[in-house]
C-alpha positions in Angstrom: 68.3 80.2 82.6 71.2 79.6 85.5 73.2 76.6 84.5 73.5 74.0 87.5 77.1 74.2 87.2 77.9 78.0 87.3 75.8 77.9 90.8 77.9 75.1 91.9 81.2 76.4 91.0 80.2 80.2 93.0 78.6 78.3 95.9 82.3 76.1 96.4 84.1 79.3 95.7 82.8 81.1 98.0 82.2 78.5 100.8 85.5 77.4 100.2 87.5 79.8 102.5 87.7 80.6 106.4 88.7 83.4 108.8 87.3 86.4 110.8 84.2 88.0 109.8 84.2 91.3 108.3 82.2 94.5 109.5 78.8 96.0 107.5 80.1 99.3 106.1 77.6 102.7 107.1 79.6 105.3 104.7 78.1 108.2 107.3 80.2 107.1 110.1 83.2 106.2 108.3 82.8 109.9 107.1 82.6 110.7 110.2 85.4 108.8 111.9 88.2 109.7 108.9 87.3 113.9 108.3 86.6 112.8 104.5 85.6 110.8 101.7 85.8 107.1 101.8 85.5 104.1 100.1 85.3 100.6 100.1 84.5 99.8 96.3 88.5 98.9 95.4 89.2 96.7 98.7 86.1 95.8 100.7 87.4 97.9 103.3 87.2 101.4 104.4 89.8 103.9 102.9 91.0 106.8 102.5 91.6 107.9 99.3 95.4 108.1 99.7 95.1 104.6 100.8 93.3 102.9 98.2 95.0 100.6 95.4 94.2 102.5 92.2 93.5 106.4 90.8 90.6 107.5 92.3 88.5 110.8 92.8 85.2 111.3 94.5 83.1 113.6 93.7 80.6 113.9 96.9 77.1 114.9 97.2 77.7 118.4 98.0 80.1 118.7 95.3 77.0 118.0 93.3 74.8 120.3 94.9 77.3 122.7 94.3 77.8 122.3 90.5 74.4 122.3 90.2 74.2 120.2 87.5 70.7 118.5 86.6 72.9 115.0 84.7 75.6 112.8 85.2 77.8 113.7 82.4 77.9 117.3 83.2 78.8 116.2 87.1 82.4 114.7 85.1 82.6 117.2 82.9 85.5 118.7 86.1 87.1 115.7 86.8 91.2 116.0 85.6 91.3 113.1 83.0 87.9 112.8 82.0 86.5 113.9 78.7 82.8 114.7 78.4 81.4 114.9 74.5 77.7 116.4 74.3 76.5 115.1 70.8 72.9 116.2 71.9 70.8 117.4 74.6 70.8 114.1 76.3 73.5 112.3 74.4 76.6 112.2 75.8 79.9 109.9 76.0 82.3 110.0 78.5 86.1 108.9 77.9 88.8 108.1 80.6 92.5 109.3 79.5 91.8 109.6 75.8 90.3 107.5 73.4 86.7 108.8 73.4 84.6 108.2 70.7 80.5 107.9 70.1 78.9 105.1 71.6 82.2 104.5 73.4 82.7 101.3 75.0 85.8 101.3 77.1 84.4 103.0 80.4 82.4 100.8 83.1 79.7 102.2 84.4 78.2 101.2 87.7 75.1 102.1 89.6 75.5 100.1 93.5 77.4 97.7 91.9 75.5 96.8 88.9 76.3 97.8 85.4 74.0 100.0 83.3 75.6 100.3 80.0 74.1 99.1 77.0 75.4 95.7 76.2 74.8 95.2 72.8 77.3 97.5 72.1 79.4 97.8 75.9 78.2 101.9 75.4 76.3 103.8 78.3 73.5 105.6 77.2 73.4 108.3 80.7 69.9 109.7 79.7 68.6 106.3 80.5 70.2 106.1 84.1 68.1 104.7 86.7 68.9 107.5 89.1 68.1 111.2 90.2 70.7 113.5 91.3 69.5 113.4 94.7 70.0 110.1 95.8 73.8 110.4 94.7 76.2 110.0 98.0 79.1 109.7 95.8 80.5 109.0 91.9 83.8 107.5 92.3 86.0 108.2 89.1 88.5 105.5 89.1 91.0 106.0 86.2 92.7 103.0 84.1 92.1 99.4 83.6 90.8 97.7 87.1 88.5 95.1 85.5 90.7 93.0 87.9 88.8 95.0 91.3 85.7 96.5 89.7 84.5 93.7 86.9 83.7 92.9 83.2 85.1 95.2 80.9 86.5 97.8 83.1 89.4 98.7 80.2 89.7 102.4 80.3 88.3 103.4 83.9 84.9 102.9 86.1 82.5 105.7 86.8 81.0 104.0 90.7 77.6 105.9 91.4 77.1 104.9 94.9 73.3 105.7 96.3 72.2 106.6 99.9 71.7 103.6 101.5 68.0 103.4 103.0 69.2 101.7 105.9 71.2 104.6 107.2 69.9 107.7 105.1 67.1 109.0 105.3 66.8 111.5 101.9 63.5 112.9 101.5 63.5 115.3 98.3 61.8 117.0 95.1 63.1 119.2 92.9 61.8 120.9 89.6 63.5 122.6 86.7 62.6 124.8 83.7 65.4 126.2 81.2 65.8 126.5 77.5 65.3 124.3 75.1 62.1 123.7 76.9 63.2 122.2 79.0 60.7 120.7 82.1 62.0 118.3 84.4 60.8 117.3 87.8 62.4 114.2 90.0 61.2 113.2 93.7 63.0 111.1 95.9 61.3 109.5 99.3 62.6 107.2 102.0 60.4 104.6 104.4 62.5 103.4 107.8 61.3 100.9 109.9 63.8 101.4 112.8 67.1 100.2 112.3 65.5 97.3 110.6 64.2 97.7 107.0 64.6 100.5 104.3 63.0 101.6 101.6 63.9 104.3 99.2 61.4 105.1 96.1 62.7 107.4 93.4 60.9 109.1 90.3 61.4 111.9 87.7 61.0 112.8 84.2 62.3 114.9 81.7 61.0 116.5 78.3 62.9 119.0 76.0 63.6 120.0 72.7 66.1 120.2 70.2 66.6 120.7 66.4 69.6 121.0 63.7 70.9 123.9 62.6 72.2 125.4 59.4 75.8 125.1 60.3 75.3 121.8 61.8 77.2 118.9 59.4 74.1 116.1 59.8 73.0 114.0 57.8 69.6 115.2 57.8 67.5 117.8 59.3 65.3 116.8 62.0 63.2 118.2 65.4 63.7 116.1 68.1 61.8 115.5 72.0 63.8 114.4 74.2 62.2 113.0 77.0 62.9 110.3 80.1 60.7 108.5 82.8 62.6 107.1 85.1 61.0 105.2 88.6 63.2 102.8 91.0 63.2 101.7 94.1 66.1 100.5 96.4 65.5 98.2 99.7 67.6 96.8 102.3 66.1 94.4 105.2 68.3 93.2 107.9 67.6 89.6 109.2 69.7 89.4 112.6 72.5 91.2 113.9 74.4 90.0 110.9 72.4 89.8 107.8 71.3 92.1 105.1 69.4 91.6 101.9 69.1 94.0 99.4 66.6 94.4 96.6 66.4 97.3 93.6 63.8 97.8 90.8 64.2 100.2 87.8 62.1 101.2 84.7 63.3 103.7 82.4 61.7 104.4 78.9 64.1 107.8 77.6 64.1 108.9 73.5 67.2 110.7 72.5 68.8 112.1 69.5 72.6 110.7 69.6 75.4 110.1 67.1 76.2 106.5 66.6 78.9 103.7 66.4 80.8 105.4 62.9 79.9 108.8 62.9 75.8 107.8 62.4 73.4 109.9 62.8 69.8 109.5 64.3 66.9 108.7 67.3 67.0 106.4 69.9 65.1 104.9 72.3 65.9 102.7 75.4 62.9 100.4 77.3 65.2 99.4 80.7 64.0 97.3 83.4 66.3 96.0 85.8 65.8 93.8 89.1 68.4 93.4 91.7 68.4 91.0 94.8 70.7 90.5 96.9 72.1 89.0 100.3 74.8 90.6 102.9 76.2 88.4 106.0 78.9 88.6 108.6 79.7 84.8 109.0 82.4 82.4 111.0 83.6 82.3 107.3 83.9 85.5 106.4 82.0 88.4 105.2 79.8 86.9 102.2 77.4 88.6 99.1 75.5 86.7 97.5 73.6 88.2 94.5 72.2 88.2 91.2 70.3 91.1 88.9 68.5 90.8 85.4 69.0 94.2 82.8 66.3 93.7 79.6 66.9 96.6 77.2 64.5 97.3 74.1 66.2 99.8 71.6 64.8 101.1 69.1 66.7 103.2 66.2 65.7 105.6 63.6 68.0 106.6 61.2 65.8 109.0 58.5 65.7 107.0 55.9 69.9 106.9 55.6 71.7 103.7 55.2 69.8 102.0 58.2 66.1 103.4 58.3 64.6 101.8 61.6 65.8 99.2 63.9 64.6 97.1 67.4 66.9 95.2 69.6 66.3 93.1 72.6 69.0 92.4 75.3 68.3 90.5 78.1 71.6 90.1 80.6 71.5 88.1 83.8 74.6 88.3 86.3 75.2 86.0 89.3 77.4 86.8 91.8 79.7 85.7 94.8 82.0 86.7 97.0 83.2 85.8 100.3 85.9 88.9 102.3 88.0 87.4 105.1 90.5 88.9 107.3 93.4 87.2 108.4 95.1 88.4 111.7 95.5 92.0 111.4 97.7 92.6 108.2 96.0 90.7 105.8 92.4 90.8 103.9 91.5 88.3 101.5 88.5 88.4 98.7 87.6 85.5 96.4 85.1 85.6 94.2 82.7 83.9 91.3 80.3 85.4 88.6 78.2 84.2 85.8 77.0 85.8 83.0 74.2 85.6 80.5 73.3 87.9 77.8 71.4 87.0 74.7 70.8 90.0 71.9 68.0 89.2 68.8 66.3 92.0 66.4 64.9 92.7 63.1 69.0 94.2 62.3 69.8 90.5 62.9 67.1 89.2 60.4 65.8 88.3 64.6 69.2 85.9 64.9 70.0 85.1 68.3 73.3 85.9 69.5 74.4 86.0 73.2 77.2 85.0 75.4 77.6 82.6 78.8 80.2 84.0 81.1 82.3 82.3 84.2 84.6 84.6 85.8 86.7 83.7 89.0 88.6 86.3 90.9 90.9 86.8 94.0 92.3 89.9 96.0 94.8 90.5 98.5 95.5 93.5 100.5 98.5 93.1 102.9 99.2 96.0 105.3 103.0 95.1 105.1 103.5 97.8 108.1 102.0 100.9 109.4 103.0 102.9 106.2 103.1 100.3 103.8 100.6 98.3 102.0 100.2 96.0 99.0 96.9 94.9 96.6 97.0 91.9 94.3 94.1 90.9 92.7 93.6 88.5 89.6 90.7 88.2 87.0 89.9 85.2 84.9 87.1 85.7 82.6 86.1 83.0 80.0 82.8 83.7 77.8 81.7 81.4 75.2 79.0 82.6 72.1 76.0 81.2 71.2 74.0 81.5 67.7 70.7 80.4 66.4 69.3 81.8 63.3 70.0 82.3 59.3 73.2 83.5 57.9 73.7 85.4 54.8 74.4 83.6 51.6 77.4 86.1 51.3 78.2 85.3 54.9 81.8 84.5 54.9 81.6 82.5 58.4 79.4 79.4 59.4 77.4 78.8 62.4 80.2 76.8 63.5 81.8 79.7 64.0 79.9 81.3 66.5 78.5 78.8 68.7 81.3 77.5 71.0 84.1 80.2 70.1 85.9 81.2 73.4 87.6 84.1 74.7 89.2 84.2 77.1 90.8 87.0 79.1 93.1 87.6 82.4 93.3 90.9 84.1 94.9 92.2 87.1 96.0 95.0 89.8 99.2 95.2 91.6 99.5 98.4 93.6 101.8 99.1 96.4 101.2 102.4 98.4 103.1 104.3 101.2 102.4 106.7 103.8 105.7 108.6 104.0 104.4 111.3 106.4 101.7 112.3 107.9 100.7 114.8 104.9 102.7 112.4 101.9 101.6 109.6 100.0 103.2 107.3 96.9 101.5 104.8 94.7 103.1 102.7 92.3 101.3 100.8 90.3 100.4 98.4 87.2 97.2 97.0 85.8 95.8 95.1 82.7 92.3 95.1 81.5 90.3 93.2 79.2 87.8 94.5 76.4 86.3 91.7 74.9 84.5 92.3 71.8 80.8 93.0 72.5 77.2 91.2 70.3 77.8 93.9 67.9 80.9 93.5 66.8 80.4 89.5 67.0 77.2 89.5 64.8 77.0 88.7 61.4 75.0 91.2 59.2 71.3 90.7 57.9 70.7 89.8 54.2 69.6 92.1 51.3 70.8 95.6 52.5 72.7 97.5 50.7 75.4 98.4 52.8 76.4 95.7 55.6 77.7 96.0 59.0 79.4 92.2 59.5 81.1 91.6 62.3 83.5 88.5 62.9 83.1 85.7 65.4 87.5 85.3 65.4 87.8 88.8 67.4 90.2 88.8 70.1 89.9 90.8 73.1 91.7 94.2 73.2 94.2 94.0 76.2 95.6 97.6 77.8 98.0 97.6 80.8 99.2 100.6 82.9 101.8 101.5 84.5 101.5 104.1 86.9 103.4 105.9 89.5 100.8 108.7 92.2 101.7 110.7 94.5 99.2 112.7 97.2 100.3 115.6 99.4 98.3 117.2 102.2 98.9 121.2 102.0 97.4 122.5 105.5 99.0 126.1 105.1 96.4 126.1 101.8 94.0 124.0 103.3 94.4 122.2 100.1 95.1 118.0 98.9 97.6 117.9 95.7 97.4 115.0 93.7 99.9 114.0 91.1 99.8 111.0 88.4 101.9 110.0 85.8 100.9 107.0 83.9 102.0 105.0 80.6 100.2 102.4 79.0 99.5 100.3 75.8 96.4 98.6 74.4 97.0 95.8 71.9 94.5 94.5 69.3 92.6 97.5 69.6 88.9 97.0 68.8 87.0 98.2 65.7 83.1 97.7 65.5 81.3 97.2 62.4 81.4 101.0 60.4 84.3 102.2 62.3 86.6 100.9 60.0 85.2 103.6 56.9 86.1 101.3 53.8 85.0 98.0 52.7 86.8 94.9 53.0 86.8 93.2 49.3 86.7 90.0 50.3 83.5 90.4 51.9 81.1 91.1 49.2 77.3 91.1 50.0 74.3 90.2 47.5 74.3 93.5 46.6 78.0 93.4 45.0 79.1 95.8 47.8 81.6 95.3 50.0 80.6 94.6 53.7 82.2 97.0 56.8 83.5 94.5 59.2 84.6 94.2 62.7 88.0 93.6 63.3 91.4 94.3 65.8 93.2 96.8 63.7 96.5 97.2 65.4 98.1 98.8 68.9 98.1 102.4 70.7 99.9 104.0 73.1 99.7 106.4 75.7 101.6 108.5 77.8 100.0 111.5 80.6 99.6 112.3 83.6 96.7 114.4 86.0 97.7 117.5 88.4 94.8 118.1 91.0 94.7 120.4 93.9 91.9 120.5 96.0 90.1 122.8 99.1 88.0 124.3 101.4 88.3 126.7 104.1 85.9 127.6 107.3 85.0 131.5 105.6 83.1 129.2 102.8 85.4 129.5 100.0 86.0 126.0 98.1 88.0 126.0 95.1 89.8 123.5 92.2 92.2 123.8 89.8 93.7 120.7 87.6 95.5 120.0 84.2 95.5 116.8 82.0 97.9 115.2 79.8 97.2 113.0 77.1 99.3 111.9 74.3 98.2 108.8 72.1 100.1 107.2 69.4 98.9 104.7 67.0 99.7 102.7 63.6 95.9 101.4 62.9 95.1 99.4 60.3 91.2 100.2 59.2 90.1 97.0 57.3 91.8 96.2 54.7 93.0 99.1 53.6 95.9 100.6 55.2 96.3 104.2 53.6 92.3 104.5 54.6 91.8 107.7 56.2 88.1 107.9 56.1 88.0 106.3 59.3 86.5 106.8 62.5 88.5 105.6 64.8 91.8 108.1 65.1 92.7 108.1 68.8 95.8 110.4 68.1 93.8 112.9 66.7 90.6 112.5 68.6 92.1 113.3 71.6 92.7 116.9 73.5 96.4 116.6 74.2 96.0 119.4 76.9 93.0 120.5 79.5 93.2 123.3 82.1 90.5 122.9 85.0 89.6 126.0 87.4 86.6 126.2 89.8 86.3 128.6 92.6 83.3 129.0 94.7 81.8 130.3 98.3 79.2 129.3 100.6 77.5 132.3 103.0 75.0 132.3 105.4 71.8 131.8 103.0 73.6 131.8 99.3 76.3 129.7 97.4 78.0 130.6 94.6 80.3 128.8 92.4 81.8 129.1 88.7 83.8 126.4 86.9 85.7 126.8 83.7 87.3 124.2 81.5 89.5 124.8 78.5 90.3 122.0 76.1 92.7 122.0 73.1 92.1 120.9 69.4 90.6 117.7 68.5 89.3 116.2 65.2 86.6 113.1 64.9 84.4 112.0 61.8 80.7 112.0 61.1 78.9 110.7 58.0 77.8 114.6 56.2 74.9 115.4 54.4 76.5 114.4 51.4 77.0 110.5 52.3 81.0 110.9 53.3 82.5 109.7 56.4 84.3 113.5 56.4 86.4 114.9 59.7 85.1 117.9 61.7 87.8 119.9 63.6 86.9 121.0 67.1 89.2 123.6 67.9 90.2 124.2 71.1 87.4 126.0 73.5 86.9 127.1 76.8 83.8 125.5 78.7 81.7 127.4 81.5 79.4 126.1 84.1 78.1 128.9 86.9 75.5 128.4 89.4 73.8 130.1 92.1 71.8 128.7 95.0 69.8 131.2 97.5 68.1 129.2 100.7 64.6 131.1 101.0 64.0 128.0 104.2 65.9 125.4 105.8 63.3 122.9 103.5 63.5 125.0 100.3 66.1 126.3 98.0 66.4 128.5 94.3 68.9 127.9 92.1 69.9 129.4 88.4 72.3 127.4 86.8 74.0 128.8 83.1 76.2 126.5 80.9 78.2 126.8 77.7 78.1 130.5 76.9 81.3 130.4 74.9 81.5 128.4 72.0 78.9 126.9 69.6 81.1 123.6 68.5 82.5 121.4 71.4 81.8 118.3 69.0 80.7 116.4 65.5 77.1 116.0 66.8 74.4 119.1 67.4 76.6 122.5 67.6 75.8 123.4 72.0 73.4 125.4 72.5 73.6 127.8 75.8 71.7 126.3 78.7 70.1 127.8 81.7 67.6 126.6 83.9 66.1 127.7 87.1 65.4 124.6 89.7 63.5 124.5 92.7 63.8 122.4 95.2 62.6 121.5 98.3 62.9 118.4 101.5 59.8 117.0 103.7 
């Protein structure tokens, strides 16, 4: 339920300013006007990429089209900085500048605005997306803390998937695949116009395939698994006036998936998502104002195979109201103020069907001032304040009290300060710094059920894990190569790093369960840092020829603590050594009158991470360094209807701890109407 007071406070905040009204945003003719890419997720406003206030790239829809890729994660798997880990056919995590892990909880991911990461555990399972390739206009990869512009728990970076907008773009489309691993998959994507009036964009697909262990596989247990996903959704907008829009989006996706956990656990999932989204657009005497609100309720379900944790359900049910109100002041200065409240509430038979949950109030300001033609500076702020709630039995051996949860507070501040400059025509500079906030998430807050034999407790006394970044860009236009260079150098620090409940490896003593064993707890186990940097370059040409090339640094140092035991090595958090120090990027394609062509290559160097082995031990598997290829080929037999073939991984059997890759191809088909 929505407290009277949280809709209070957003109503005054964002009634509680005045200026100009701001313009409705068509990305099409912004496209059109600029030559390129835009965006107007960092500032409200359109921009160039050069011009925005933090480390972006797009990847466009014919960038996707290109890659041929039928998933999300494989879409990143190019992007300079960004570090895709396949622990299945439909498991995958993606990390931002280091520090990936399973189930790994330091990258927002956003669908249109809205989250879509599992809450539970702040982890996004992508098989579960609410989304088909084909309705993708962009993904922005935004790289670093920015929980200040982009929202809760943006610590690490934000993936933005921004969708055609049924208003504006009209995207009728169906395409079907076929590959190994029997893999079937079919998706359809339709779009209703009534003038320039009301939209209506329906989307559906599904997708079944197989998948098994294998000898040299370190697992805990051998298993067959079907992968499948159903996936429907659809996305209106409704204008009311010359001014007005309201928006509305629906979602249901049931996906099963075999994944590697939180700890190096091995087993099946399954996600139940529904999601409902409403909201309301409007150009007023007061400014541009959003109003809006959307519900997520997930139902997972894990089996483990009988090891340490044999089958468990979970509920979440998250509710998010927002504000926001966008004014422009004369012509140098834009202004955004904004309000959200948060509601989450987790309860299963893990929990012994405890309730656990959060309310959150957040309040948040930017300000972009165009200093001069060249120059331009972004502040923006973040206050975020979320207080637990509990109801349910505790442990005897529960070392906390119910006290303990209900009430606790934490409370976080986060912020982006960015000042960028246009030197020339073809050169840019952005200097920057930014801190974001990772509060702990339900899992690491909830104490453990009673009469297991191996807990998981978490601790209601966590503090949130803080990084800040400090960053300095530069962007230089190349017309003799018909290329865009992009060069970033960052350094950064995260303090209180977060542990969840089983990353730790060892026991604290002074927890002992009923069973005389010694729970795995939750806990901040020290500071990291981190020093890199991304080289890009970028382009096109009018013969059809398109290519990429990019390297990535990443260095991490830590001095961790795992529980209480600081000699511990059977841990599995080890950022220093669970992270490719190096990555080489190359991609080169062509485009001719009926066919495109394009191959992308992506080598990595060593990395190490832990997984529980077939023998019980939390033991470390060394990934050494591999080279990853993606080819694809796409012949146009009609203007409506297009082949492609598109091969992946035919290198290197290992490129994780999970499932050893398998080669995939698949042949899709797909056609407009």
């Amino acid at each position: 339920m929505i407290k009277t007071g949280a809709i209070i406070t957003l109503i005054a905040i964002t009634l509680g300013a005045a200026g100009a009204a701001a313009e409705e945003f068509d990305y099409g003719q912004y496209e059109a006007l600029f030559g390129e890419p835009v965006t107007t997720s960092a500032t409200g406003s359109p921009q160039r990429l050069s011009e925005t206030p933090v480390d972006m790239e797009i990847i466009t829809a014919e960038d996707i089209a290109h890659s041929g890729a039928d998933n999300v994660p494989d879409i990143l798997r190019f992007v300079a900085g960004v570090d895709v880990r396949r622990y299945g056919f439909s498991d995958a995590d993606v990390g931002i500048r280091g520090y990936n892990q399973a189930n790994s909880p330091r990258v927002l991911v956003l669908i249109n605005g809205r989250q879509v990461y599992i809450d539970f555990h702040s982890y996004t399972a992508w098989a579960a997306l609410p989304i088909q390739i084909e309705e993708i206009r962009q993904i922005e990869v935004i790289k670093g803390p920015n929980a200040a512009l982009f929202g809760f728990n943006a610590v690490g970076g934000v993936i933005n998937i921004i969708t055609f907008d049924p208003l504006y773009d009209k995207v009728n489309e169906g395409t079907v695949r076929v590959g190994t691993q029997r893999q079937a998959q079919g998706s359809a994507v339709s779009t209703l116009q009534y003038g320039d009036k009301a939209g209506l964009r329906l989307s559906a697909g599904q997708l079944r395939a197989v998948e098994s262990s294998m000898a040299e596989q370190t697992t805990q247990y051998t298993f067959t698994n079907t992968n499948f996903a159903h996936q429907v959704s659809a996305d209106g907008r409704l204008r009311i006036g010359a001014d007005t829009v309201i928006t509305g989006e629906f979602s249901n996706v049931t996906a099963n998936q075999y994944e590697l956990g939180v700890g190096g656990y091995q087993g099946t999932s399954q996600y139940q998502v529904d999601s409902e989204k409403l909201g309301l657009e409007s150009n007023t005497p007061i400014g541009h104002i959003e109003l809006g609100g959307y519900r997520n309720n997930i139902s997972y379900t894990w089996d483990q195979g009988g090891n340490l944790i044999n089958y468990t359900t979970m509920t979440s049910a998250l509710s998010v109201f927002q504000a926001s109100d966008r004014i422009r002041i004369g012509n140098d200065h834009v202004v955004r103020i904004g309000g959200e409240y948060r509601n989450n509430v987790t309860l299963g038979d893990y929990y012994n069907n405890e309730k656990l949950g959060f309310d959150l109030y957040s309040i948040d300001a930017m300000w972009n001032w165009q200093i001069n033609h060249d120059l331009s500076l972004t502040n923006s702020a973040r206050l975020d304040n979320m207080t637990l709630n509990f109801r349910g039995p505790l442990p005897g051996w529960d070392p906390y009290a119910a006290s303990d949860y209900n009430g606790n507070h934490v409370r976080t501040v986060s912020y982006n300060s960015a000042l960028v400059y246009q030197a020339t025509p073809l050169d840019a500079f952005r200097l920057s710094t930014a801190r974001g906030a990772q509060p702990p998430d339900l899992y690491e807050f909830a104490p453990s059920p009673e009469g297991t034999s191996w807990e998981l407790q978490g601790s209601p006394h966590l503090k949130a894990s803080l990084t800040t970044n400090y960053e300095v860009d530069y962007t230089r236009g190349l017309p003799n190569l018909n290329s865009q260079g992009q060069l970033a150098v960052y350094a950064q620090t995260t303090r209180d790093t977060l542990a969840s409940p089983g990353d730790g490896g060892s026991g604290n003593p002074n927890i002992v369960n009923d069973s005389g064993t010694a729970a795995v707890w939750g806990q901040n186990i020290g500071n990291t840092q981190a020093v890199g940097g991304e080289l890009t370059l970028k382009g096109s040409n009018s013969d059809g020829w398109r290519w990429k090339a990019a390297y990535a640094l990443s260095l991490i140092s830590s001095s961790l603590i795992t529980n209480t035991d600081p000699t511990n090595l059977n841990s599995s958090l080890d950022f220093k050594r669970g992270t490719p120090a190096n990555t080489l990027i190359a991609g080169i394609g062509r485009s001719w009158d009926k066919i495109d062509a394009d191959l992308a290559a992506k080598w990595q160097s060593e990395y190490s991470e832990n997984v529980w082995n077939s023998s019980g031990v939390l033991a470390p598997v060394n990934i050494q360094n591999y080279a990853f290829l993606s080819g694809h080929l796409g012949y146009k037999i009609a203007d409506s209807f297009t082949l492609g073939l598109t091969g992946e991984q035919a290198t290197v059997r290992r490129t994780t701890a999970g499932v050893p890759t398998l080669s995939r191809i698949f042949l899709s088909a797909t056609f407009s109407y």
